[in-house]
C-alpha positions as CSV (number, residue, x, y, z in Angstrom):
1,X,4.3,3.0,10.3
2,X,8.0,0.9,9.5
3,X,7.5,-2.3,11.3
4,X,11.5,-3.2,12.7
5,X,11.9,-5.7,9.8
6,X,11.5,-3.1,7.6
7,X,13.5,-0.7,9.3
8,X,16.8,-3.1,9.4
9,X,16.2,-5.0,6.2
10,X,18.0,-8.0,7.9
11,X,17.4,-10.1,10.9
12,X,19.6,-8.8,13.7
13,X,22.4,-11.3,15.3
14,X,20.8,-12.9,18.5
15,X,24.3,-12.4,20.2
16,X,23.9,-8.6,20.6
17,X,21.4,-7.5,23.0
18,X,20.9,-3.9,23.2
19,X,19.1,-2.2,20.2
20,X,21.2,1.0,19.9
21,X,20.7,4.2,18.0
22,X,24.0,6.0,16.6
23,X,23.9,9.5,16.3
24,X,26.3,11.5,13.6
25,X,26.4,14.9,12.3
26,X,28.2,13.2,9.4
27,X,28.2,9.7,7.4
28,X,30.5,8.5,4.6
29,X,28.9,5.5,3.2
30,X,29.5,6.0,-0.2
31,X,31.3,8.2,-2.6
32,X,27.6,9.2,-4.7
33,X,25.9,10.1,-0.6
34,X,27.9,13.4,0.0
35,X,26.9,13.8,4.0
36,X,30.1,14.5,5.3
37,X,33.4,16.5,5.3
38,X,36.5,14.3,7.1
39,X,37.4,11.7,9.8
40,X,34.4,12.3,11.8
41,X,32.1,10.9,8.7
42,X,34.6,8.5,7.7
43,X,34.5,6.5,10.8
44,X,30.9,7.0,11.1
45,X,30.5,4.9,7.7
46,X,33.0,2.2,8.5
47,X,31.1,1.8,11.9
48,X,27.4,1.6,9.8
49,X,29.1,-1.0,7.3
50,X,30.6,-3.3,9.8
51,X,27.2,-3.1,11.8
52,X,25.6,-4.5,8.7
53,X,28.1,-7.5,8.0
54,X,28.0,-8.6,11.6
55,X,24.0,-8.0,11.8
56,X,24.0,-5.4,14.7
57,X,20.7,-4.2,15.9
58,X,21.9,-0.6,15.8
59,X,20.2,2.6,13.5
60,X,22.2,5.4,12.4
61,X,20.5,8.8,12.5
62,X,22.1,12.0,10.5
63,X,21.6,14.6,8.6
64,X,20.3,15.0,4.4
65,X,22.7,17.6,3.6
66,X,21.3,19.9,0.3
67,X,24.2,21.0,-0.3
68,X,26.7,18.1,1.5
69,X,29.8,20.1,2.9
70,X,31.0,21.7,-0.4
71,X,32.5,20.7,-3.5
72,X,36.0,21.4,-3.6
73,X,37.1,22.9,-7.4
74,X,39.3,25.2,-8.6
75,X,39.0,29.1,-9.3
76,X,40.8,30.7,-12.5
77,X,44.3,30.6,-11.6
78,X,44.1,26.9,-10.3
79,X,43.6,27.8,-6.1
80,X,40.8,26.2,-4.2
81,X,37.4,27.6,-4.6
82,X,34.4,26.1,-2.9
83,X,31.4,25.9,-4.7
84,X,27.8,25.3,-3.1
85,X,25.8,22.2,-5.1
86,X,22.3,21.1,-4.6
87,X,22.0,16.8,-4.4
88,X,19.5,14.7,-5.4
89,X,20.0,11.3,-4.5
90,X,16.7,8.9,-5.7
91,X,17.9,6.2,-3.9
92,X,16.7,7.7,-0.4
93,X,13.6,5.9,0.7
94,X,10.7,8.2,1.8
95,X,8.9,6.4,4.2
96,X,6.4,8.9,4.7
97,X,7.4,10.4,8.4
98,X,7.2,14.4,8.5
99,X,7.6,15.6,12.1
100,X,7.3,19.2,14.1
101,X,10.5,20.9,16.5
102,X,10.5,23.8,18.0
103,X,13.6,26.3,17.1
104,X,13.1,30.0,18.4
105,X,9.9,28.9,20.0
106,X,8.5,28.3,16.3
107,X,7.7,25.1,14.9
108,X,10.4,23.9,12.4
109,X,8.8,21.1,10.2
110,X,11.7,18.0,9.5
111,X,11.1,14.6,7.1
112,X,13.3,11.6,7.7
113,X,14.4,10.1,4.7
114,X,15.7,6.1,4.9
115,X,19.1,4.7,3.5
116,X,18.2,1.3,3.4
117,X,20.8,-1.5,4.5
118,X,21.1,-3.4,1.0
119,X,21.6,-0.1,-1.0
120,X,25.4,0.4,-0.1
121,X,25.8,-2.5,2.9
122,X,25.4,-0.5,5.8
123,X,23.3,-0.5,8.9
124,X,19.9,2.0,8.2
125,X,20.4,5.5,8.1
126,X,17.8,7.9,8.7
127,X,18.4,11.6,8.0
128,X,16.9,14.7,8.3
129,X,15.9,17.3,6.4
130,X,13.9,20.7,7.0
131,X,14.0,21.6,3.0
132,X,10.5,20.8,3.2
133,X,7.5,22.7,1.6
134,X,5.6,24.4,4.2
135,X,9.2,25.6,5.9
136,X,10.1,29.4,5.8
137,X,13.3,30.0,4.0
138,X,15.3,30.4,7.3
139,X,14.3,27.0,8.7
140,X,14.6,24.9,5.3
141,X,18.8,26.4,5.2
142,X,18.8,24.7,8.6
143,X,19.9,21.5,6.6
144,X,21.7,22.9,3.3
145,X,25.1,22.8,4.0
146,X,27.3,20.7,6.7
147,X,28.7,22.9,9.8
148,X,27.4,26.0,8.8
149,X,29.6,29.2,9.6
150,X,26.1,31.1,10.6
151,X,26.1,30.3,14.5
152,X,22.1,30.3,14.9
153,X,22.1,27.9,11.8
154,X,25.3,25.6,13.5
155,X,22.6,25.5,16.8
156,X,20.2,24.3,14.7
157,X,21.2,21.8,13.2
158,X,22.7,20.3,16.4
159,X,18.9,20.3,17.3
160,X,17.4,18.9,14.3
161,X,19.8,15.9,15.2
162,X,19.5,15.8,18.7
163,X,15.9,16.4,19.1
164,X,14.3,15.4,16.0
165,X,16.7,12.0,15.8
166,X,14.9,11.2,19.6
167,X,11.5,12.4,18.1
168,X,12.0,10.6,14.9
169,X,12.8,7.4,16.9
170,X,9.9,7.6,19.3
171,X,7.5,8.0,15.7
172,X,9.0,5.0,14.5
173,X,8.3,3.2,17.9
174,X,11.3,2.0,17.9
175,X,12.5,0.5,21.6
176,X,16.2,1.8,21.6
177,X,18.1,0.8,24.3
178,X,21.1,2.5,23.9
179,X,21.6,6.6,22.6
180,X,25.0,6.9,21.2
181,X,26.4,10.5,20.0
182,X,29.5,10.0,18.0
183,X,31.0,13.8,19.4
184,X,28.6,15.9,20.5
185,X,26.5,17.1,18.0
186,X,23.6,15.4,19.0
187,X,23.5,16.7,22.9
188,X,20.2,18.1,23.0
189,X,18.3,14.7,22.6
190,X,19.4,14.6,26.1
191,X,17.2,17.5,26.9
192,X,14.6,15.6,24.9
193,X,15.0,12.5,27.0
194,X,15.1,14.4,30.2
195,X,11.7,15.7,29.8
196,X,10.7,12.3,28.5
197,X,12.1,10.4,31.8
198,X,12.2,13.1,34.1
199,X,15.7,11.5,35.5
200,X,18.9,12.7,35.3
201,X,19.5,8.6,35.9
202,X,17.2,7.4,33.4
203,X,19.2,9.5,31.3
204,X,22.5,8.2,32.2
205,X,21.1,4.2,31.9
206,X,20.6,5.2,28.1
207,X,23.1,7.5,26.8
208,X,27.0,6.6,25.3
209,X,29.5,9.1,24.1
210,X,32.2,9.2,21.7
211,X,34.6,12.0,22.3
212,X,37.1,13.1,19.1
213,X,38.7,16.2,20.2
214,X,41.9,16.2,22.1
215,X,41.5,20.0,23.9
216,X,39.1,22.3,25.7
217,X,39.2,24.9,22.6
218,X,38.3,22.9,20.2
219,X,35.1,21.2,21.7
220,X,31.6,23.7,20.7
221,X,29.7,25.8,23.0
222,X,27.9,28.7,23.1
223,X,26.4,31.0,25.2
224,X,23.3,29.9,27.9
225,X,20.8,33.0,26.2
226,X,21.3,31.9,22.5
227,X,20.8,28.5,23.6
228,X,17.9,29.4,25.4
229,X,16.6,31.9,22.9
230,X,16.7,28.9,20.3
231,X,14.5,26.3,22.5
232,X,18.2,24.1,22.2
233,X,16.8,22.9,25.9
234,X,13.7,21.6,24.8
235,X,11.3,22.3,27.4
236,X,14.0,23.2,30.4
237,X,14.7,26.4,31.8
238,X,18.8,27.6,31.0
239,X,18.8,27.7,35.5
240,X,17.7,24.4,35.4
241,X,20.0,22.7,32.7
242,X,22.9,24.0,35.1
243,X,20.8,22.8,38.0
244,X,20.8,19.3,37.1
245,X,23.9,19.3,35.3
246,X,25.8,20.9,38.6
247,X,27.8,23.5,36.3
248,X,28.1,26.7,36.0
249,X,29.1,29.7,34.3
250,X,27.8,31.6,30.6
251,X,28.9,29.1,28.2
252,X,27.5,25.4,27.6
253,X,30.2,23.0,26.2
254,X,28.7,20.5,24.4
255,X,31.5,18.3,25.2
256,X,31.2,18.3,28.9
257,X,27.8,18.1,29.1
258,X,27.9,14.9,27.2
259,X,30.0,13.6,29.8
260,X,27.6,14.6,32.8
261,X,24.7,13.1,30.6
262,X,26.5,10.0,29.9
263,X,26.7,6.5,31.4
264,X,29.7,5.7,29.3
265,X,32.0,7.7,27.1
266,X,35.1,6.5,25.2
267,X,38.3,8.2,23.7
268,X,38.9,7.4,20.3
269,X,42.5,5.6,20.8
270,X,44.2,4.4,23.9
271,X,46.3,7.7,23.9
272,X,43.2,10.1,23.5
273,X,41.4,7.8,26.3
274,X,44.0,9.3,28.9
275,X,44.4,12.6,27.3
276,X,40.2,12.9,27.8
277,X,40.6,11.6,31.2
278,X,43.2,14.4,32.0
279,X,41.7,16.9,30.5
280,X,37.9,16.9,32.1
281,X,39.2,14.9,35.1
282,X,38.5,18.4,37.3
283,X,34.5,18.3,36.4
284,X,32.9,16.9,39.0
285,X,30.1,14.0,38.1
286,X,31.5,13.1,34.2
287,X,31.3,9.8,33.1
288,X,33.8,7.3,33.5
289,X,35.6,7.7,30.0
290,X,37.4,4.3,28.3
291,X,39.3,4.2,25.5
292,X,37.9,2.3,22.5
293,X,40.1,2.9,19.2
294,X,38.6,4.3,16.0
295,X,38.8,1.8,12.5
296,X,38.1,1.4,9.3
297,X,36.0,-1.3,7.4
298,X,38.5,-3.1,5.5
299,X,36.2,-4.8,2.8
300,X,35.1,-1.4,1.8
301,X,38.3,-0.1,1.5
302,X,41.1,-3.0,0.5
303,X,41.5,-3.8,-3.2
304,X,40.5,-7.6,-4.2
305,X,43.3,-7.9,-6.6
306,X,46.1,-6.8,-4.0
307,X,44.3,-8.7,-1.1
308,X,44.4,-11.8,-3.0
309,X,48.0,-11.6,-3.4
310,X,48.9,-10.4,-0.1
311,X,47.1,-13.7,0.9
312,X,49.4,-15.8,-1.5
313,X,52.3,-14.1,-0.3
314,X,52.9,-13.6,-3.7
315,X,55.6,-10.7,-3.8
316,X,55.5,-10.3,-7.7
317,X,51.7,-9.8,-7.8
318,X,52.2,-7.5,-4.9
319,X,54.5,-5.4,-7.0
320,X,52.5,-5.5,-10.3
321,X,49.2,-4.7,-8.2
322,X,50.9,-1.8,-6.8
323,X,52.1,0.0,-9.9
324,X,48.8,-1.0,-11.7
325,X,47.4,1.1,-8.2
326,X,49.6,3.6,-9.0
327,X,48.8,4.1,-12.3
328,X,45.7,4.5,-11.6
329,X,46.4,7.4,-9.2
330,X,48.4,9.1,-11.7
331,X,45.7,9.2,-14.2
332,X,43.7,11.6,-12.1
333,X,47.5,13.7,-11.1
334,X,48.1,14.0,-15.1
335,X,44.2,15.1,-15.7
336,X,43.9,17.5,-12.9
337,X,47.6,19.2,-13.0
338,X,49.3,18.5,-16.6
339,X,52.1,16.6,-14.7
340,X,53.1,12.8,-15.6
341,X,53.9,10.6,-12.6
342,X,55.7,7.5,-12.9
343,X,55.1,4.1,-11.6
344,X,58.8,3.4,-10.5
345,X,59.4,6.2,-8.4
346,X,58.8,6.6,-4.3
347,X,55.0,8.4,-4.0
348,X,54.2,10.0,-0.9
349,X,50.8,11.2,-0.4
350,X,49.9,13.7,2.3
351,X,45.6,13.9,2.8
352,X,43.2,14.4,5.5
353,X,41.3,17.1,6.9
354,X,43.3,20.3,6.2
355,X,43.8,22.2,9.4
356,X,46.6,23.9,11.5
357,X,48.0,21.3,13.5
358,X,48.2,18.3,10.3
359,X,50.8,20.4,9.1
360,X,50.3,19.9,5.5
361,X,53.8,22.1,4.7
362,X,56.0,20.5,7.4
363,X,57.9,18.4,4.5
364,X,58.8,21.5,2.7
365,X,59.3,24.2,6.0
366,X,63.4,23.7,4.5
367,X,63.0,24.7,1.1
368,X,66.1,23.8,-0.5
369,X,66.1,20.7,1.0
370,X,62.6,19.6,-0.3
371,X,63.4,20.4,-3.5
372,X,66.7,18.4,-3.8
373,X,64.5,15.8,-2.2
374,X,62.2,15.9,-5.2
375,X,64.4,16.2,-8.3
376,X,67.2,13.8,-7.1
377,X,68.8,12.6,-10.1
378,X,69.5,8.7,-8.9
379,X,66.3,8.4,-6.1
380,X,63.7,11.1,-7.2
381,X,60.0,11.4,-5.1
382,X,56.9,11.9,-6.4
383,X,54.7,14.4,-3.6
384,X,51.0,14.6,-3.2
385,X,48.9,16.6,-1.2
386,X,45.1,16.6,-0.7
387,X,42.3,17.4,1.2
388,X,39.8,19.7,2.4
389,X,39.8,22.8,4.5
390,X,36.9,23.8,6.2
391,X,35.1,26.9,3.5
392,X,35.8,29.5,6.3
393,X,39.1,28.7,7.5
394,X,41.0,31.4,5.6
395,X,44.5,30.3,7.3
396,X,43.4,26.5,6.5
397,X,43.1,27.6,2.5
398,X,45.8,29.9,2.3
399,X,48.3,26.9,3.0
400,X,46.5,25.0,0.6
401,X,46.7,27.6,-2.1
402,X,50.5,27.9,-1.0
403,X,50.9,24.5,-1.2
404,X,49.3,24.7,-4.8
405,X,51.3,27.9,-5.9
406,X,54.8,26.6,-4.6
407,X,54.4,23.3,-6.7
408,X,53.0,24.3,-9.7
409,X,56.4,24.5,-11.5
410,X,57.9,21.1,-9.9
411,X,57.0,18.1,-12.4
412,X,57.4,15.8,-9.5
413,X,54.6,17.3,-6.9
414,X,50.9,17.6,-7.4
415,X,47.6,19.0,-5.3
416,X,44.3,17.2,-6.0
417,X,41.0,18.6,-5.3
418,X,37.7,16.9,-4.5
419,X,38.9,15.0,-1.6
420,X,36.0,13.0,-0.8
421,X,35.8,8.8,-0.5
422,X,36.8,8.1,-4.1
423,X,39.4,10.2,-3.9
424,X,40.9,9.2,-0.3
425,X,40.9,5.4,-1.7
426,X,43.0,6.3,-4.9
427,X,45.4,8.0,-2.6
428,X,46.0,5.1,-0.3
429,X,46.0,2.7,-3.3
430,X,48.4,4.9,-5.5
431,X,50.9,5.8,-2.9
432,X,54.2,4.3,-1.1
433,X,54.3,6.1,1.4
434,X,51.0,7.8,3.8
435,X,52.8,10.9,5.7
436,X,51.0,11.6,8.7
437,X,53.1,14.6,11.0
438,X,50.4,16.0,13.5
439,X,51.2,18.0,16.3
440,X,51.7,15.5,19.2
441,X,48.6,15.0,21.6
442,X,46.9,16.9,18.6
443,X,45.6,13.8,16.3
444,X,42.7,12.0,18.9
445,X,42.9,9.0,16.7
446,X,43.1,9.3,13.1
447,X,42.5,6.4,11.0
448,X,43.5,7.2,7.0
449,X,46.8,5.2,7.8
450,X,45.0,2.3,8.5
451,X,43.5,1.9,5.3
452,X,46.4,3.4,3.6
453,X,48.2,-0.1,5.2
454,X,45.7,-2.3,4.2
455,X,46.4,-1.1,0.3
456,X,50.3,-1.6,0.7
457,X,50.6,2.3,2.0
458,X,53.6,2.0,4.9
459,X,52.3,4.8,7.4
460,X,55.6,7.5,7.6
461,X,53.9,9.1,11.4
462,X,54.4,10.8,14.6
463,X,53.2,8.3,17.0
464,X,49.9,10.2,18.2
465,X,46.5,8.8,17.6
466,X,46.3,5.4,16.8
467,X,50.1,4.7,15.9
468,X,51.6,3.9,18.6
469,X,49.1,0.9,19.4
470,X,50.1,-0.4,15.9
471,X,53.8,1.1,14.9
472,X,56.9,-1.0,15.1
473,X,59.6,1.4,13.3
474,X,61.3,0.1,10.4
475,X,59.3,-3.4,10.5
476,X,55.3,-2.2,9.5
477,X,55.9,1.7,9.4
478,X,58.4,4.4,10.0
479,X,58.3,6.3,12.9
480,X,59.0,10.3,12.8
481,X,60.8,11.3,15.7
482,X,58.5,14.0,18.2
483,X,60.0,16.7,20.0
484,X,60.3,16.9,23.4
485,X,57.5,18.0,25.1
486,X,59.0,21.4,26.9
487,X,60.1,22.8,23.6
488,X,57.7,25.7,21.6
489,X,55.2,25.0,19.0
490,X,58.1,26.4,16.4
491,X,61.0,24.6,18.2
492,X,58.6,21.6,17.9
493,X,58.0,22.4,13.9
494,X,61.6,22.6,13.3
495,X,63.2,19.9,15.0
496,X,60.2,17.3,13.7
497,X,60.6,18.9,9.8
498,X,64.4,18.0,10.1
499,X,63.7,15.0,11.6
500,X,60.8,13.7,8.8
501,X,64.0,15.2,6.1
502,X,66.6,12.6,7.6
503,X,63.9,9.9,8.1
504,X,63.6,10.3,4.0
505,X,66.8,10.8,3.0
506,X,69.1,8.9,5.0
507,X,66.7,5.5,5.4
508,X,63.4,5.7,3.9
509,X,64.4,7.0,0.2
510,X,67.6,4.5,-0.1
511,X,65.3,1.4,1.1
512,X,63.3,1.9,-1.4
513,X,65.7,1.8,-4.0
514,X,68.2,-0.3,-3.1
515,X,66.9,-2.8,-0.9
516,X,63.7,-4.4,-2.3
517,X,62.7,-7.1,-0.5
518,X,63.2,-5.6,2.9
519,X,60.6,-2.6,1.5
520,X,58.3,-5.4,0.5
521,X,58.6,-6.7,4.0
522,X,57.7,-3.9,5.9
523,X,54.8,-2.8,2.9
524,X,53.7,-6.7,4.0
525,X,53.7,-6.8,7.7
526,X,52.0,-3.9,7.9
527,X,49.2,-5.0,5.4
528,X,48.7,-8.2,7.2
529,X,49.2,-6.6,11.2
530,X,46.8,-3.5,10.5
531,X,43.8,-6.2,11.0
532,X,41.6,-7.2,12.9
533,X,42.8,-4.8,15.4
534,X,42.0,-1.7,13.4
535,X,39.1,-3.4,11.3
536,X,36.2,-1.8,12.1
537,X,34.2,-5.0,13.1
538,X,36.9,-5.4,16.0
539,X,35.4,-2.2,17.0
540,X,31.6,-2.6,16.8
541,X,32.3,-5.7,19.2
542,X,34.1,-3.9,21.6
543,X,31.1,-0.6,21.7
544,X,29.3,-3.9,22.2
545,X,31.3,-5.7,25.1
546,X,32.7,-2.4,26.3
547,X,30.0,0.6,25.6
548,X,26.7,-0.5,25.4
């Protein structure tokens, strides 16, 4: 058995009391470790990297993808094809821990595999994996591939976290003092601490919550018999979950039953906070739900050249560092899509998780218009767009594929594939401009354009999510104008499309090129005011002070 020194790899700072577990269906730690498909993962990463530079007792516990989310290539006529890959990654430690859970009322065998801290910087990472010999072929696909479509599998895996993260924690005997689920994934270790404690309140003293998703729809649930069918409550009766819980009706929602389980749960910006507290406000018994906003690690994600001469408020280094950036971006545009970028001219980059509501094609929804915007003869722009769509989200790839077949004949716009770390840090170093143009309410917190600022990236947003903590319009970013809140969805797209289309041509587009040292101003400010507020150490001490 792992003694706790060799679990951490580093003596934990005295200052922080509480030993805590962190639970995540998803971890970016590093570009090689493909465990993860967007924000969710992202964050999850930053938080394991700054637990590690400030010494936090905490553990992360995920999942070993086999086939991570997917890798995101191109078919024959240049679209987006998804392509299934199996990963090996030989610098997983195998610490020898191979474990039994019950899914469908048979026993599902799981191995934990160990990140260690000094292999990428980050706090431990166990994850889990039921590709194991002795497994039928149905319970080792438990783990191949990150939210799977199949809804049995999707159950699953939530299980595999949940239940074998508790079990796996309780082999290790490890004294965890605090449970935190980053979204809720990981709700049925709270079955598995139930039966442990036998206390809705013991329960409550040792479970935290992290809420992401800003509307009833979008959090997962499924139906009480397929739950119960599957064994998801662990050794409860479906009667009794709703018993203790004190809810009703055919569906479970993960979401709320977080908060019932909960001591403590937390919205992901100061926005989101209230948003959360409106929108579960009418369950009776939640948790009391604070806001504590999302953030990135910056020394993972700045660049030491750029950094250095940010620090030396040297604005000629600046500039040379950020066409050198550039350059580099445009390496990977001239390789992937025939098209050669140049240095000199205003980049905007568009990349996150693709789905409805981001709006990938709001800067072109007035044709015309975009493509004056592009091929202006005196103050051109340079467009990129990237990211991935979830496999099965055939609306979510069709606007990717437009975006794709639209732009293949403009010299001046390009869609990358492969959007993974490596990418997503090229992006934010190689662009001017980071467009961000959710649907308002829509974006929880969002946290690429804060990393995009820390590279010289000035954030071009609507103030949802995290922005309007940091945004000051026309002095560290430029602010997009929302729509008033009465209006339709597609009053709402129109008005905020022509309002991103004046915020380019009439200010943005002419500051760039005609008034230098004001750009360079902004570009600074909002380097040096992104951190520490939205540095993800600043948020580690507040789960801390705040959380746990």
């Amino acid at each position: 058995m792992m003694t706790k020194e060799e679990i951490f790899g580093y003596q934990p700072n005295d200052e922080y009391k509480k030993t805590v577990a962190y639970f995540s269906m998803e971890f970016a730690i590093d570009q090689s470790l493909k465990i993860y498909s967007g924000g969710l993962g992202f964050l999850a990463g930053s938080h394991l990297r700054s637990v590690y530079e400030l010494k936090h007792p905490t553990i992360g516990i995920g999942m070993l993808w086999k086939y991570g989310y997917y890798d995101q290539l191109r078919d024959r006529d240049a679209t987006m094809k998804p392509f299934y890959v199996e990963k090996a990654y030989s610098f997983l430690k195998d610490p020898g821990i191979t474990f039994t859970i019950q899914v469908h009322n048979s026993p599902v065998l799981v191995k934990a595999y160990l990140l260690e801290s000094e292999t990428f910087g980050s706090a431990p990472l166990f994850l889990l994996s039921t590709d194991v010999d002795g497994n039928d072929e149905q319970s080792r696909s438990i783990t191949r591939r990150l939210y799977d479509s199949n809804e049995a599998t999707r159950i699953a895996q939530s299980m595999v976290l949940g239940i074998g993260g508790a079990m796996l924690i309780d082999k290790l005997a490890l004294d965890i003092d605090v449970y935190h689920m980053n979204e809720g994934h990981s709700l049925p270790l709270n079955f598995y601490l139930y039966a442990k404690y036998k206390s809705l309140e013991e329960v409550k003293k040792r479970v935290v919550f992290t809420t992401h998703t800003p509307e009833v729809a979008g959090n997962e649930e499924h139906s009480y018999r397929i739950l119960q069918d599957m064994s998801f409550f662990y050794h409860l009766q479906d009667h009794e979950v709703k018993h203790i819980l004190n809810i009703d009706g055919d569906q479970l929602n993960y979401t709320l039953a977080s908060l019932l389980f909960a001591r403590k749960a937390n919205g992901v910006s100061k926005l989101h906070g209230a948003v959360a507290r409106d929108m579960w406000s009418s369950n009776p018994g939640i948790c009391e739900i604070i806001s504590i906003t999302n953030a990135q690690n910056k020394t993972y994600w700045k660049d030491e050249i750029f950094e250095k001469a940010l620090s030396a408020n040297d604005d000629n280094a600046i500039v040379l560092r950020k066409k050198e950036m550039k350059s580099m971006l445009f390496k990977l545009v001239k390789d992937q899509c025939g098209k050669l970028f140049d240095p000199e001219v205003l980049t905007i980059v568009w990349a996150r998780r693709f789905a409805a509501y981001k709006r990938a094609d709001l800067l072109m929804q007035d044709w015309e218009r975009f493509l004056k915007l592009v091929d202006h003869a005196a103050y051109p722009v340079q467009v990129i767009w990237a990211g991935k769509p979830y496999p099965e989200d055939t609306g979510a790839i069709e606007v990717f594929n437009k975006l794709i077949t639209k732009t293949k004949g403009l010299k001046n716009c390009a869609v990358l594939t492969g959007y993974e770390l490596g990418l997503s840090a090229l992006l934010k170093k190689g662009s001017d401009l980071w467009l961000n143009n959710p649907r308002m309410y829509r974006e929880a917190s969002g946290t690429s354009g804060m990393t995009a600022a820390m590279n010289g990236s000035i954030n071009l947003s609507i103030p949802d999510g995290w922005v309007p903590e940091f945004a000051r319009d026309m002095e560290n970013c430029f602010v997009i104008e929302p729509a008033a809140d009465e209006l339709t969805e597609h009053q709402k797209d129109h008005l905020e499309a022509e309002a991103l289309l004046v915020k380019l041509e009439e200010t943005i587009i002419p500051l760039y090129y005609t008034e230098h040292e004001k750009w360079l101003k902004i570009l600074k400010n909002a380097a040096t005011e992104v951190v520490p507020q939205f540095d993800s150490t600043r948020m580690v001490r507040e789960y801390e002070k705040e959380l746990y």
